[in-house]
mmJSON file of the N, C-alpha and C atoms, coordinates in Angstrom:
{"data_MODEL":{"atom_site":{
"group_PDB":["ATOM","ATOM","ATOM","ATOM","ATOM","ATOM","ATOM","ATOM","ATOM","ATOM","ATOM","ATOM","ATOM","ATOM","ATOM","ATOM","ATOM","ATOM","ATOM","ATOM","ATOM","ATOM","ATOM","ATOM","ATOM","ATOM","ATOM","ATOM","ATOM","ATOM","ATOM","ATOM","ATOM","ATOM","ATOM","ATOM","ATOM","ATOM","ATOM","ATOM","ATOM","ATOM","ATOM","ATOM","ATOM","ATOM","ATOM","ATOM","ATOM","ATOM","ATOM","ATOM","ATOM","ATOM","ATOM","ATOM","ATOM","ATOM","ATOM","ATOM","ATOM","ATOM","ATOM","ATOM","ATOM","ATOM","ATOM","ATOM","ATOM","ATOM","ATOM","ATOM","ATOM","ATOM","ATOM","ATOM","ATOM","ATOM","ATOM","ATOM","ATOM","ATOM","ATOM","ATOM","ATOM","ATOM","ATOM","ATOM","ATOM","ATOM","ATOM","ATOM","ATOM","ATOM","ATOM","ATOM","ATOM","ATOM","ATOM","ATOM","ATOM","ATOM","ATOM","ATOM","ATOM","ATOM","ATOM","ATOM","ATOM","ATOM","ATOM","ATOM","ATOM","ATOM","ATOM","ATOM","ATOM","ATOM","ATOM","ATOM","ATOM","ATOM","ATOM","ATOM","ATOM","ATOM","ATOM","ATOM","ATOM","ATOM","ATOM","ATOM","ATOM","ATOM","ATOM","ATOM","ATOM","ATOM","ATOM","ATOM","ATOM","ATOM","ATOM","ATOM","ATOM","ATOM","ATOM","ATOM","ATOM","ATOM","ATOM","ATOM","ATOM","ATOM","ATOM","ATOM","ATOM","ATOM","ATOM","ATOM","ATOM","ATOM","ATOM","ATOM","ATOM","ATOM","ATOM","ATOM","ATOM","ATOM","ATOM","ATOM","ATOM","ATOM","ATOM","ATOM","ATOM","ATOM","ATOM","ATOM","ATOM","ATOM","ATOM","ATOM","ATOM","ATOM","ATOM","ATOM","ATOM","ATOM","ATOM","ATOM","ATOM","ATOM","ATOM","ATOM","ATOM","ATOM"],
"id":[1,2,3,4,5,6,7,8,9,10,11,12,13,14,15,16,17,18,19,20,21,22,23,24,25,26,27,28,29,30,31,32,33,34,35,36,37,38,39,40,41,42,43,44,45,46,47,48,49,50,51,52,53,54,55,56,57,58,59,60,61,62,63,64,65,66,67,68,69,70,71,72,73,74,75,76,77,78,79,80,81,82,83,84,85,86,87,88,89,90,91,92,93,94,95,96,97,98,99,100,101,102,103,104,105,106,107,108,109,110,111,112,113,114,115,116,117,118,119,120,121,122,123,124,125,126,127,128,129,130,131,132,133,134,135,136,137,138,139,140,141,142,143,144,145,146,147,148,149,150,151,152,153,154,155,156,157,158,159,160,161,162,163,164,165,166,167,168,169,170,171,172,173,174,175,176,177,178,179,180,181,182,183,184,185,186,187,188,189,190,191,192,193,194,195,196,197,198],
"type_symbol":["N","C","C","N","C","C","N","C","C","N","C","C","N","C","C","N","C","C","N","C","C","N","C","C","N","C","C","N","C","C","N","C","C","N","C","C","N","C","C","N","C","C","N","C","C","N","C","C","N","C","C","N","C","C","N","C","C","N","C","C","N","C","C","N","C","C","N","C","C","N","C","C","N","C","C","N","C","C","N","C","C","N","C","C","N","C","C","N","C","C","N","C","C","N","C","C","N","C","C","N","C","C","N","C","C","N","C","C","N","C","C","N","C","C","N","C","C","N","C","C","N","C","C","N","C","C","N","C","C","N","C","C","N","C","C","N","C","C","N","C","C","N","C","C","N","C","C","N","C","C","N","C","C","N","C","C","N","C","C","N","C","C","N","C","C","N","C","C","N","C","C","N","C","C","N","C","C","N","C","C","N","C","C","N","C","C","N","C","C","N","C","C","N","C","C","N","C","C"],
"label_atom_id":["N","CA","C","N","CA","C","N","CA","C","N","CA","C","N","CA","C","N","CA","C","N","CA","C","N","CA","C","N","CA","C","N","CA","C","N","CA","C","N","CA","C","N","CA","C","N","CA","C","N","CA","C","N","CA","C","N","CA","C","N","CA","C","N","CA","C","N","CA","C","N","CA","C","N","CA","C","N","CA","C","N","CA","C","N","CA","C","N","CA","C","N","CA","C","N","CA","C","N","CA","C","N","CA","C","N","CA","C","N","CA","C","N","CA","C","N","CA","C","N","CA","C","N","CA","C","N","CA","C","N","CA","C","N","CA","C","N","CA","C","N","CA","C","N","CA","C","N","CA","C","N","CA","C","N","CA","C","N","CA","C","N","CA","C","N","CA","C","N","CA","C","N","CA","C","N","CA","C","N","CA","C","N","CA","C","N","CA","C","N","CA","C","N","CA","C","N","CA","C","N","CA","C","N","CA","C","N","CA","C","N","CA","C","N","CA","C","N","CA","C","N","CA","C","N","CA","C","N","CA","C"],
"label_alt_id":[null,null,null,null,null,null,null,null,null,null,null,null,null,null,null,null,null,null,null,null,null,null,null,null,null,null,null,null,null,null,null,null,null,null,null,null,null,null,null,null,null,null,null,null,null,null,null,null,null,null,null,null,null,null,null,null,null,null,null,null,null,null,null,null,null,null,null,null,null,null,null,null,null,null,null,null,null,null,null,null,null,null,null,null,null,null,null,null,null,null,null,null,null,null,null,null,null,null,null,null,null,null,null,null,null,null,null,null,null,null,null,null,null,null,null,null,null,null,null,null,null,null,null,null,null,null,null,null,null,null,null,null,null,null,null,null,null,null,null,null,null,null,null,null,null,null,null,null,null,null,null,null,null,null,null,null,null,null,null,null,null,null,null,null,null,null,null,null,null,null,null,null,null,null,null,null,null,null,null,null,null,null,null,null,null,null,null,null,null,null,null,null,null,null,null,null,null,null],
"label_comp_id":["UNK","UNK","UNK","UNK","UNK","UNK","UNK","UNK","UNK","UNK","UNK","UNK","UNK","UNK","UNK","UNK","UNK","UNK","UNK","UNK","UNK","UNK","UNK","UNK","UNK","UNK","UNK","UNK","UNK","UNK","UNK","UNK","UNK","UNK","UNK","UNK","UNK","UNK","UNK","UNK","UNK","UNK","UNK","UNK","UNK","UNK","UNK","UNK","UNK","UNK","UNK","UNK","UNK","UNK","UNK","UNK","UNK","UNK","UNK","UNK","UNK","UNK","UNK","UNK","UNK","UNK","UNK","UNK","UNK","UNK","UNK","UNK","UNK","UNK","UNK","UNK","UNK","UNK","UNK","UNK","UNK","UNK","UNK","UNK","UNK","UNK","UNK","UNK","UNK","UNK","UNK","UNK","UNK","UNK","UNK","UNK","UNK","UNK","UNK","UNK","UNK","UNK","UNK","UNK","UNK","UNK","UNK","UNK","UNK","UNK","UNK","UNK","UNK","UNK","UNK","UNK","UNK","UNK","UNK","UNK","UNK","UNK","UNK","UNK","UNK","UNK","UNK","UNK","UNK","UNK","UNK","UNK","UNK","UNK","UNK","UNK","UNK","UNK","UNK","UNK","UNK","UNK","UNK","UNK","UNK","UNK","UNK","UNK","UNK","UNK","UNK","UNK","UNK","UNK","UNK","UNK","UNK","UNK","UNK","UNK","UNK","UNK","UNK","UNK","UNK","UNK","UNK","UNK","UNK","UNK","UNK","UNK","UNK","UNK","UNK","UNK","UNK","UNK","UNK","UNK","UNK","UNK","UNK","UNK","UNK","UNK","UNK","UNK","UNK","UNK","UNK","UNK","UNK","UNK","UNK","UNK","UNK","UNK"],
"label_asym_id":["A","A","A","A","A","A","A","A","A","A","A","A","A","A","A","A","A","A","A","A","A","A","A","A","A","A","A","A","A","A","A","A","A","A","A","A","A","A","A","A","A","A","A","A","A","A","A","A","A","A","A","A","A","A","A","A","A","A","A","A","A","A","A","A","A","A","A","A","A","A","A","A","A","A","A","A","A","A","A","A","A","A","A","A","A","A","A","A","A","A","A","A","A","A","A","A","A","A","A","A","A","A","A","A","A","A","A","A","A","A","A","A","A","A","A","A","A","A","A","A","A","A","A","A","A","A","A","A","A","A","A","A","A","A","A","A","A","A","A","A","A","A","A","A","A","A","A","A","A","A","A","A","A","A","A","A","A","A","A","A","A","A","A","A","A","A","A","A","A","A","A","A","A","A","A","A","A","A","A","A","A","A","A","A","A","A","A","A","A","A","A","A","A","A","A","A","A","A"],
"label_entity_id":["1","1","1","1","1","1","1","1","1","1","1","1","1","1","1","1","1","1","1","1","1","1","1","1","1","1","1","1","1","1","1","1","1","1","1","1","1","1","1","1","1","1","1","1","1","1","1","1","1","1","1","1","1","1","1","1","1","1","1","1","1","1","1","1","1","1","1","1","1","1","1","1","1","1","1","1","1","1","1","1","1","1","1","1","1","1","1","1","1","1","1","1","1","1","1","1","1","1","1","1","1","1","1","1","1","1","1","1","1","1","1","1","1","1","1","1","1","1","1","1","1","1","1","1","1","1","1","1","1","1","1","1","1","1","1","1","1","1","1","1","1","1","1","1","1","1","1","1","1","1","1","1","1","1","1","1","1","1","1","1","1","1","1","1","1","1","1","1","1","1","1","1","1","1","1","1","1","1","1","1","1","1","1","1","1","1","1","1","1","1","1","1","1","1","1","1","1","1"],
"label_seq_id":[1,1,1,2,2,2,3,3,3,4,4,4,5,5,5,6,6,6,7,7,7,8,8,8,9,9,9,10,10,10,11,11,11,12,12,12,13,13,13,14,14,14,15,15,15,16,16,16,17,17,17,18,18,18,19,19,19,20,20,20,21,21,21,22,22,22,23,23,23,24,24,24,25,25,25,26,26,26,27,27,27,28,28,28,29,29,29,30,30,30,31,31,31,32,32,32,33,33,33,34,34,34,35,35,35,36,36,36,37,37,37,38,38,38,39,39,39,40,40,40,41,41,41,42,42,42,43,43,43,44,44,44,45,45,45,46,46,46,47,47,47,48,48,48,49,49,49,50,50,50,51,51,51,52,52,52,53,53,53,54,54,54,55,55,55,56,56,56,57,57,57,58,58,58,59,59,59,60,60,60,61,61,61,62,62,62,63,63,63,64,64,64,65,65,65,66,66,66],
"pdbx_PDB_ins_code":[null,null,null,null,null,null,null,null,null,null,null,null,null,null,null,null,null,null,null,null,null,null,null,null,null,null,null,null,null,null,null,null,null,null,null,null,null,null,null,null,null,null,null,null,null,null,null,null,null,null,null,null,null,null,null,null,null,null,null,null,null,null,null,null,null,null,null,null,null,null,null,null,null,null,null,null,null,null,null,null,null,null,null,null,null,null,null,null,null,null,null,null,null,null,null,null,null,null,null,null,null,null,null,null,null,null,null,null,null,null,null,null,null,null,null,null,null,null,null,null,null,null,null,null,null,null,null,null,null,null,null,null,null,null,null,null,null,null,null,null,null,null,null,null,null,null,null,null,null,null,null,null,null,null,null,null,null,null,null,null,null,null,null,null,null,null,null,null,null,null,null,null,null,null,null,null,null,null,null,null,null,null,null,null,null,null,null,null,null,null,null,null,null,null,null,null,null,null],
"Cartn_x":[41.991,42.235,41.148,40.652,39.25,40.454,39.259,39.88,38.985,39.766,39.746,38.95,38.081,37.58,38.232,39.203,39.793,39.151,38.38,37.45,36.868,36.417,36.209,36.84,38.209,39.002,39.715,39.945,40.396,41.685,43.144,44.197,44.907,45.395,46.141,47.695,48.55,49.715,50.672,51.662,52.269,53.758,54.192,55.558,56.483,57.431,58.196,58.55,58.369,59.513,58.17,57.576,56.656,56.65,58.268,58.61,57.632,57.622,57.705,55.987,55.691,54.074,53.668,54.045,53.545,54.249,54.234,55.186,53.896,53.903,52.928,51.376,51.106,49.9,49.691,50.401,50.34,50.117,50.955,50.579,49.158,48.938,47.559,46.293,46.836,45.798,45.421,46.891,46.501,46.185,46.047,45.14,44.002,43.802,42.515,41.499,42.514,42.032,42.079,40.847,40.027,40.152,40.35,40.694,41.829,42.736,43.962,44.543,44.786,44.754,46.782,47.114,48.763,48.431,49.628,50.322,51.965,52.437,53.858,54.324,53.638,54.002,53.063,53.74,52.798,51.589,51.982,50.819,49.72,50.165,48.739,48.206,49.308,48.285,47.307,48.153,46.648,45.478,45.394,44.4,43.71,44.431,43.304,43.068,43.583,42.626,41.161,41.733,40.625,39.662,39.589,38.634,37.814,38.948,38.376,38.669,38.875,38.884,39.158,40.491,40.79,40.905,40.702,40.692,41.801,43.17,44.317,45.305,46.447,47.348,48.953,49.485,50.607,51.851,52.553,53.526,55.008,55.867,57.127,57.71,58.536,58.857,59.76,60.553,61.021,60.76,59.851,59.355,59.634,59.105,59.622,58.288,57.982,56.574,55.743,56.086,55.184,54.747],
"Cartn_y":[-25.615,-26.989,-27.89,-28.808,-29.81,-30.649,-31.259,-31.749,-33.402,-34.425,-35.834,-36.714,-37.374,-37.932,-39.47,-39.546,-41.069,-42.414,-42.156,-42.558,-43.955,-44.035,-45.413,-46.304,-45.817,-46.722,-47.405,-48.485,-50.224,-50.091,-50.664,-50.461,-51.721,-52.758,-53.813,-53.104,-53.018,-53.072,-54.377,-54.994,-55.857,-55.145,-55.845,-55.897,-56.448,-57.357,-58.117,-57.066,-55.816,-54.961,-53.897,-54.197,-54.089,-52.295,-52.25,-50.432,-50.084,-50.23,-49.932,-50.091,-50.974,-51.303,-50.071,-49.377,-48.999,-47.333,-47.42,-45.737,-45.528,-46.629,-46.58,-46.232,-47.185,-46.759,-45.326,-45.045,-43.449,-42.688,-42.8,-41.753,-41.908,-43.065,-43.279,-43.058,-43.108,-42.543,-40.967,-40.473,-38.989,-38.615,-38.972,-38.833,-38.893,-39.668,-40.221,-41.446,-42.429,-43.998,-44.165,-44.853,-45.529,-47.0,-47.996,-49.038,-49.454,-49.178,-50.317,-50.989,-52.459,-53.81,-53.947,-54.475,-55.172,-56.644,-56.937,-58.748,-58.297,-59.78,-59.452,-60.262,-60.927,-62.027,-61.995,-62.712,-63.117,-64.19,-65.004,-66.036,-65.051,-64.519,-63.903,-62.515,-62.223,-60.804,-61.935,-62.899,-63.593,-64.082,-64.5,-64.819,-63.333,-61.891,-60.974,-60.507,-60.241,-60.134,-61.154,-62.215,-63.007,-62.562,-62.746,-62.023,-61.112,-59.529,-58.652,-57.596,-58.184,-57.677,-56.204,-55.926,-54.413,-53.311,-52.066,-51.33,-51.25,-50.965,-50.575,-51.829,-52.179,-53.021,-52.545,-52.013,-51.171,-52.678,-53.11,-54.45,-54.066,-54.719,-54.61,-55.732,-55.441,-56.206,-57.204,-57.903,-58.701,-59.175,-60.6,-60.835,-62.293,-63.042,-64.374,-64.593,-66.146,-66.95,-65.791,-66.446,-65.86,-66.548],
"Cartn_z":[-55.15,-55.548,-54.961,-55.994,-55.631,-54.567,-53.668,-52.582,-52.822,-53.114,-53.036,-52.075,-51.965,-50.917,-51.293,-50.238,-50.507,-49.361,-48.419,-47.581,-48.068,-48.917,-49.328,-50.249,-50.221,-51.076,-50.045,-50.252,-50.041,-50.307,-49.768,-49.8,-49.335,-49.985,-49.16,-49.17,-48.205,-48.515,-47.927,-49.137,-48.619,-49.009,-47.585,-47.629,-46.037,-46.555,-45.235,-44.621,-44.769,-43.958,-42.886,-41.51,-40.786,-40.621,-40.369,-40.436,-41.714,-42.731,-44.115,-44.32,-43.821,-44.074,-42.953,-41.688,-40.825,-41.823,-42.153,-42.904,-43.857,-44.714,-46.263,-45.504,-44.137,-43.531,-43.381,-42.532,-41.749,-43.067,-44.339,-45.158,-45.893,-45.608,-46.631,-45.787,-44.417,-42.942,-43.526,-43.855,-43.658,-44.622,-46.153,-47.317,-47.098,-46.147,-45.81,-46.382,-46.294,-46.536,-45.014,-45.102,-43.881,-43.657,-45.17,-44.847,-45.29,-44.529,-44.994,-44.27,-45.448,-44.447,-45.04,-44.017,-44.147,-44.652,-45.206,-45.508,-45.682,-44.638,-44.402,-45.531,-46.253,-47.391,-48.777,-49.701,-50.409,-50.756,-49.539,-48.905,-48.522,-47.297,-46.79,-47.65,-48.67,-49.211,-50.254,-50.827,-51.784,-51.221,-49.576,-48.798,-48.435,-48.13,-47.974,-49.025,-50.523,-51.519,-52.071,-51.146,-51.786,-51.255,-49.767,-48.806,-48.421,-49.833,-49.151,-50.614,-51.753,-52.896,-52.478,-52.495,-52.301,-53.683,-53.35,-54.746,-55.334,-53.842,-54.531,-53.757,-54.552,-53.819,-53.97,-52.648,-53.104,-52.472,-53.116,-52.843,-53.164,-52.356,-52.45,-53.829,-54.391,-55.324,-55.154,-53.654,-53.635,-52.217,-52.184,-50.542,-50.549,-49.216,-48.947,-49.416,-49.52,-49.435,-50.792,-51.631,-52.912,-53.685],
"occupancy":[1.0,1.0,1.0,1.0,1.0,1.0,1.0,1.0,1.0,1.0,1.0,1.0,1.0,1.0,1.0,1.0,1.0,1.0,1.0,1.0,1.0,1.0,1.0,1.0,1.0,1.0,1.0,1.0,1.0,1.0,1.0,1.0,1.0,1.0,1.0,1.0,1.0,1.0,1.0,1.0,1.0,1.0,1.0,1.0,1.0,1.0,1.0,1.0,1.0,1.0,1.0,1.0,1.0,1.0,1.0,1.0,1.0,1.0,1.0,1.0,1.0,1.0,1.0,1.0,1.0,1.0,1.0,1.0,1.0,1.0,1.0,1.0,1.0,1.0,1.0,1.0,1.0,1.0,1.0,1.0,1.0,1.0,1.0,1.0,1.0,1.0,1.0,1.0,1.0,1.0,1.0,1.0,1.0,1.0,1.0,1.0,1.0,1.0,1.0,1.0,1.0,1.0,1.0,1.0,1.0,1.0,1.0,1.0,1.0,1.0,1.0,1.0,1.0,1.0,1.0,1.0,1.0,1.0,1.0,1.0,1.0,1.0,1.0,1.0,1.0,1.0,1.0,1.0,1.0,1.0,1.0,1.0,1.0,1.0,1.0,1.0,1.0,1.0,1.0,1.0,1.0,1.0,1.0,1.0,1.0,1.0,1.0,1.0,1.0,1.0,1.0,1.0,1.0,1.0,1.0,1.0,1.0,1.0,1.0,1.0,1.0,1.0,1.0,1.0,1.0,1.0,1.0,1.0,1.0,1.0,1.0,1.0,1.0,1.0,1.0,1.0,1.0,1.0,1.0,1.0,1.0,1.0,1.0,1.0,1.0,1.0,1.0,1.0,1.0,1.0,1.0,1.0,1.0,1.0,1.0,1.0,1.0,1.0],
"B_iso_or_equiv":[0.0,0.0,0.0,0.0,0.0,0.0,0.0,0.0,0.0,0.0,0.0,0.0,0.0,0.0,0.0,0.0,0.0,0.0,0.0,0.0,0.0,0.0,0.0,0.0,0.0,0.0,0.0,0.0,0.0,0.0,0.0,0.0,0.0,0.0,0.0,0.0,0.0,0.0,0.0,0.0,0.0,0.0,0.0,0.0,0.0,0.0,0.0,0.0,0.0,0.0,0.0,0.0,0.0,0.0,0.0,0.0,0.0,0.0,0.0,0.0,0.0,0.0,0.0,0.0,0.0,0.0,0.0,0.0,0.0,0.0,0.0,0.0,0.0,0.0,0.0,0.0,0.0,0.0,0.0,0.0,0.0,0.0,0.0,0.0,0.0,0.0,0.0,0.0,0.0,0.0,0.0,0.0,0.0,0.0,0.0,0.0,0.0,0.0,0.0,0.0,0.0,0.0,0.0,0.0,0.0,0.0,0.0,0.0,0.0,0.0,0.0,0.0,0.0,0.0,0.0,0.0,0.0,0.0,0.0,0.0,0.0,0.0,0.0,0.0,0.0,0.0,0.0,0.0,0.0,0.0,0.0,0.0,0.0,0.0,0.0,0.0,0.0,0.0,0.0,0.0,0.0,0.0,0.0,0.0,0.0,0.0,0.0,0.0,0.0,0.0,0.0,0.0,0.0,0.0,0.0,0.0,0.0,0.0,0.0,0.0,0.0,0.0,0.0,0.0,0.0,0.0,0.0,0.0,0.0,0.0,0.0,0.0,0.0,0.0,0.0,0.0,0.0,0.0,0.0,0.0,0.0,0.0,0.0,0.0,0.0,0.0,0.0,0.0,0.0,0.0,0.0,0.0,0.0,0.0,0.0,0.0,0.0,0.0],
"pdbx_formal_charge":[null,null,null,null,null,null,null,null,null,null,null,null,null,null,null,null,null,null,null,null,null,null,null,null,null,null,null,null,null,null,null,null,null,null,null,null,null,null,null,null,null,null,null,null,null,null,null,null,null,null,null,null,null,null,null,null,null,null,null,null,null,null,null,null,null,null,null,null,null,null,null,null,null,null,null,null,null,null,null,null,null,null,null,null,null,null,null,null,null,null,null,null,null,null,null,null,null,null,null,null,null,null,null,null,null,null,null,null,null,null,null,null,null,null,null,null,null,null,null,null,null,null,null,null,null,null,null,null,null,null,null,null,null,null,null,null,null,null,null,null,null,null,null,null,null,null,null,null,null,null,null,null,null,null,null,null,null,null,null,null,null,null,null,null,null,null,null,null,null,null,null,null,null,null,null,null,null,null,null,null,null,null,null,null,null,null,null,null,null,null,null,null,null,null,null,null,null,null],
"auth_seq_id":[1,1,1,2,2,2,3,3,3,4,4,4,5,5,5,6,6,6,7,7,7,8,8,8,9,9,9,10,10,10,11,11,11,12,12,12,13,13,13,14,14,14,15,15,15,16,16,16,17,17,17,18,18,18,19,19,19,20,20,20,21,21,21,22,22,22,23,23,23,24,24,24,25,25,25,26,26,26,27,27,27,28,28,28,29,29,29,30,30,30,31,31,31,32,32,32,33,33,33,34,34,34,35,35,35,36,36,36,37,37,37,38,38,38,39,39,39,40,40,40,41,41,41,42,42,42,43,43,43,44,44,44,45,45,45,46,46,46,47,47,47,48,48,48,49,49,49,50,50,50,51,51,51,52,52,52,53,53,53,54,54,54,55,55,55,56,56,56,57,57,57,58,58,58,59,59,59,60,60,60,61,61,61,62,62,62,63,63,63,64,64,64,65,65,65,66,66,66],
"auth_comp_id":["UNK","UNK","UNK","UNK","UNK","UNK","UNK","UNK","UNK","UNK","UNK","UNK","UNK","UNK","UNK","UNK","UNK","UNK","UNK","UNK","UNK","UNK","UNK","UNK","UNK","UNK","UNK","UNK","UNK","UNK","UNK","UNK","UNK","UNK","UNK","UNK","UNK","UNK","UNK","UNK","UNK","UNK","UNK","UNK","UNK","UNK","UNK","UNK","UNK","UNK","UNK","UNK","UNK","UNK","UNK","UNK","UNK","UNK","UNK","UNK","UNK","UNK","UNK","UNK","UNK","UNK","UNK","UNK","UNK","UNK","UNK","UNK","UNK","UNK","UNK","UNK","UNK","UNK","UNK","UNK","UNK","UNK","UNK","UNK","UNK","UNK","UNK","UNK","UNK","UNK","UNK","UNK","UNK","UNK","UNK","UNK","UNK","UNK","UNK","UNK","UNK","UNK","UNK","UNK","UNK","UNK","UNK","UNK","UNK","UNK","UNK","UNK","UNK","UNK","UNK","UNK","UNK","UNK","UNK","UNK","UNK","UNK","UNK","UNK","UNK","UNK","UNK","UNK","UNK","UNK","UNK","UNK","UNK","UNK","UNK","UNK","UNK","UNK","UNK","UNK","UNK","UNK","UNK","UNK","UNK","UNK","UNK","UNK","UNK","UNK","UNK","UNK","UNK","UNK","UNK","UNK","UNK","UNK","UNK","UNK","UNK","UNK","UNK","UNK","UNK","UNK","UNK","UNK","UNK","UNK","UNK","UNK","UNK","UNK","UNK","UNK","UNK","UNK","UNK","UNK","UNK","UNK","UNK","UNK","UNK","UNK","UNK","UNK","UNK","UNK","UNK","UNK","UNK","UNK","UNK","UNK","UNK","UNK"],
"auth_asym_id":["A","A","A","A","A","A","A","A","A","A","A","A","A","A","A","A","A","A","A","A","A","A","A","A","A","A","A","A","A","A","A","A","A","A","A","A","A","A","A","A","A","A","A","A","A","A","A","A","A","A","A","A","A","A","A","A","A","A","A","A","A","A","A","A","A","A","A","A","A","A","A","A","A","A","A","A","A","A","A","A","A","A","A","A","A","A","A","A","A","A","A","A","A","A","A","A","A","A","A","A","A","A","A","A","A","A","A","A","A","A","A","A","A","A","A","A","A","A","A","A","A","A","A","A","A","A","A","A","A","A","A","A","A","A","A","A","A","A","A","A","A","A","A","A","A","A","A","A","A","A","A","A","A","A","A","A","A","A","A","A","A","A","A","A","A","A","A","A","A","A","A","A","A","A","A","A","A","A","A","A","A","A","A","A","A","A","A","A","A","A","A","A","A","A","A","A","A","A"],
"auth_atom_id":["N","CA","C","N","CA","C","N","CA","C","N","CA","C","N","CA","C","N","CA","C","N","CA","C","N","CA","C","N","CA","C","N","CA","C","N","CA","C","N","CA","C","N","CA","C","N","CA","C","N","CA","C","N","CA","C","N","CA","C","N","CA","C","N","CA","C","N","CA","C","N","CA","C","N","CA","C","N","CA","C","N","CA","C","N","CA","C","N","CA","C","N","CA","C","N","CA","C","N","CA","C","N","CA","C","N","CA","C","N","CA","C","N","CA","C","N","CA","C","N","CA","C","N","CA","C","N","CA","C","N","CA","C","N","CA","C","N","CA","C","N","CA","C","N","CA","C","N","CA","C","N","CA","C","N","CA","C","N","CA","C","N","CA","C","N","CA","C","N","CA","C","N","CA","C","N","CA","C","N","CA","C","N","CA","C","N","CA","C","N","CA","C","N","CA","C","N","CA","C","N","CA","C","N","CA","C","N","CA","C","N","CA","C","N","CA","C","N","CA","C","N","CA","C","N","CA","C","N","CA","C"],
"pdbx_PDB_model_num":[1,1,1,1,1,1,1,1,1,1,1,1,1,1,1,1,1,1,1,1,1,1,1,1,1,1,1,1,1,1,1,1,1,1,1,1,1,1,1,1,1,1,1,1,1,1,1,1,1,1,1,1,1,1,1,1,1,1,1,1,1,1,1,1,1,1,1,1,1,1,1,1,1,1,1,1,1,1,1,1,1,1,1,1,1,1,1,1,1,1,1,1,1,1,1,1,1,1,1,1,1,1,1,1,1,1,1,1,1,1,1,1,1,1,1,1,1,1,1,1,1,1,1,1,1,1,1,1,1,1,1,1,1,1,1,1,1,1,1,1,1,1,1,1,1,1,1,1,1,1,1,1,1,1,1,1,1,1,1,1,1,1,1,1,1,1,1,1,1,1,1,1,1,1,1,1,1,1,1,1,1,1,1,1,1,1,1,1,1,1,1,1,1,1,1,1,1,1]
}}}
């Protein structure tokens, strides 16, 4: 099986729930994404996409401040 180089893909994950953002990390650590950034809201994930134009954006579907 071809083996994936996920190393330079960009990853925001938002979600109010910090457990949940720190879970989605660890697995996307061990795929092997190198950058992924948190937002506990939908205020600050639209301020780090602006910032930092990510490839992928994995979001919870019901948050405060959106």
């Amino acid at each position: 099986m071809e083996k994936i180089d996920f190393s330079q893909v960009s990853v925001l994950v938002v979600d109010d729930n910090m457990h949940m953002r720190k879970i989605v990390r660890a697995l996307l650590m061990a795929f092997g994404v190198r950058q992924v950034q948190e937002a506990e809201d939908g205020a600050s994930a639209l301020e780090a996409f602006e910032q930092n134009s990510p490839d992928i954006i994995i979001t919870d579907w019901v948050m405060p401040i959106i």
